[in-house]
N, C-alpha and C positions, 0 to 999 in steps of 0.2 A: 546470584545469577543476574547478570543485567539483564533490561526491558526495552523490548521490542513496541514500541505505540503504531497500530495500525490507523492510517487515515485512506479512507476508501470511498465511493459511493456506498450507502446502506440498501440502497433499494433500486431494482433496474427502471429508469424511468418506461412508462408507458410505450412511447414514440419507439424505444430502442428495444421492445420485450420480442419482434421479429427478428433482432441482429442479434440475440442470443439464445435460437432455438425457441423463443416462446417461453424461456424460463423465467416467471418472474422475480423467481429468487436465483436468480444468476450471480448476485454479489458475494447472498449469502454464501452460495457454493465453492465459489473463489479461496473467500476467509476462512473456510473448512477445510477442503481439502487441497490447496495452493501452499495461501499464506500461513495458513497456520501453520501446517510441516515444514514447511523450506525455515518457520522463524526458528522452530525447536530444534531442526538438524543442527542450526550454527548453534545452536546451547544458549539460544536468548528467551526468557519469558515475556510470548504474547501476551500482548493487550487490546484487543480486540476495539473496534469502534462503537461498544455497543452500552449503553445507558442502563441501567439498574433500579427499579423501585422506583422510590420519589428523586431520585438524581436530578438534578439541575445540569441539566444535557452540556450547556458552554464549561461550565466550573469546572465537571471533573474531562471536559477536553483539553483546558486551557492547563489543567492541573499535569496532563499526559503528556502536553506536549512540554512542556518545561522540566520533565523531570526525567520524562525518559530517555537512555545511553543512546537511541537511534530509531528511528522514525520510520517505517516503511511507505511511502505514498504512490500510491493506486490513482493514476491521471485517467485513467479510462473512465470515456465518455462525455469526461473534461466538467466534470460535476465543481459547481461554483464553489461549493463548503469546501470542500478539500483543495481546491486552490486558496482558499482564506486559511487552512488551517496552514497547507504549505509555506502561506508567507508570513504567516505567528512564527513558525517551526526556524524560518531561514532567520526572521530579526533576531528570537535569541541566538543564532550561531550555533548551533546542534548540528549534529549528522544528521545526514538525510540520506536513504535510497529510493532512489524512484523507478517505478514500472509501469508500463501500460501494457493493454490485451492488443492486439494486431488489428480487431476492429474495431479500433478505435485510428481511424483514417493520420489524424496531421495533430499536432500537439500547438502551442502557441507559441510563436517565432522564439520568444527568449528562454525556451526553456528546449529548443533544440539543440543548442551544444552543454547541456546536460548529459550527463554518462546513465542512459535508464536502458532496462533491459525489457524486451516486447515479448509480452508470452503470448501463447495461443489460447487465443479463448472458447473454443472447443472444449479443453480439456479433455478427450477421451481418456477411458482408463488404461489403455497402452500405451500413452504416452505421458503420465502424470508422474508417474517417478523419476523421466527424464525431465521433465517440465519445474520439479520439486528441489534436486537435483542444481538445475542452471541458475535459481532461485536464491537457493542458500549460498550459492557459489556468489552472487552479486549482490548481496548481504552481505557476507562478509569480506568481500574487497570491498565496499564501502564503509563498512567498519573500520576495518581494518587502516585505510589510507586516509578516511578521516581525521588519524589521531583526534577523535573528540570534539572537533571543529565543523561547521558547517563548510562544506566546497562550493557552495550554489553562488 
């Protein structure tokens, strides 16, 4: 089974915890019940952003991003780490799919004629399966027309 590497914000900053209902595990929720199902419908193994034990947080990032079939990256909120791991991800020449949440306003000029797809960051639960759904669909054309190569 190829690996899906999630790069995401971990945690909703402060400033932004009213632009997502006051959740402040709003990321986390995303990575659960978003990313995670859209990554397993296309029949890829997540790999979640998340650090283990004594892990040395950069090594086993830098170890994810080099090794795994395709990358999902989460621009929302334009969190600075994940634009750094973004541009680890694009120098080796890997696939990439990119998404942002809807409030998350304007992306940064070079990365708007990028092919991302804007989910709703409400997530209600009547609309999660569709939300899930358009997800894995743009996973795997990114997959898919990558052959293997970064496009970015």
């Amino acid at each position: 089974m190829s690996d899906c590497f999630i790069i995401m914000p971990i945690s909703t900053p402060d400033f932004l915890v009213p632009t997502y209902a006051n959740d402040k595990d709003y990321f986390q929720h995303v990575l659960e019940c978003l990313f995670i199902p859209a990554v397993k419908k296309v029949g890829l193994n997540p790999i979640p952003p998340i650090a283990k034990g004594a892990d040395i947080i950069h090594a086993g990032i830098i170890q994810n991003l080099e090794k795994a079939d395709i990358v999902l990256c989460d621009m929302s909120s334009l969190n600075a780490n994940v634009f750094f791991e973004l541009g680890i991800r694009t120098a080796i020449g890997k696939p990439v799919c990119v998404v942002k949440d809807e409030a998350t306003p304007t992306v940064p000029f070079d990365m708007t004629v990028v092919n991302y797809l804007t989910y709703a960051s409400a997530l209600p639960p009547w609309t999660l399966d569709k939300e899930v759904e358009k997800l894995a669909a743009h996973l795997k054309s990114s997959l898919d027309l990558s052959a293997g190569e970064n496009l970015l």
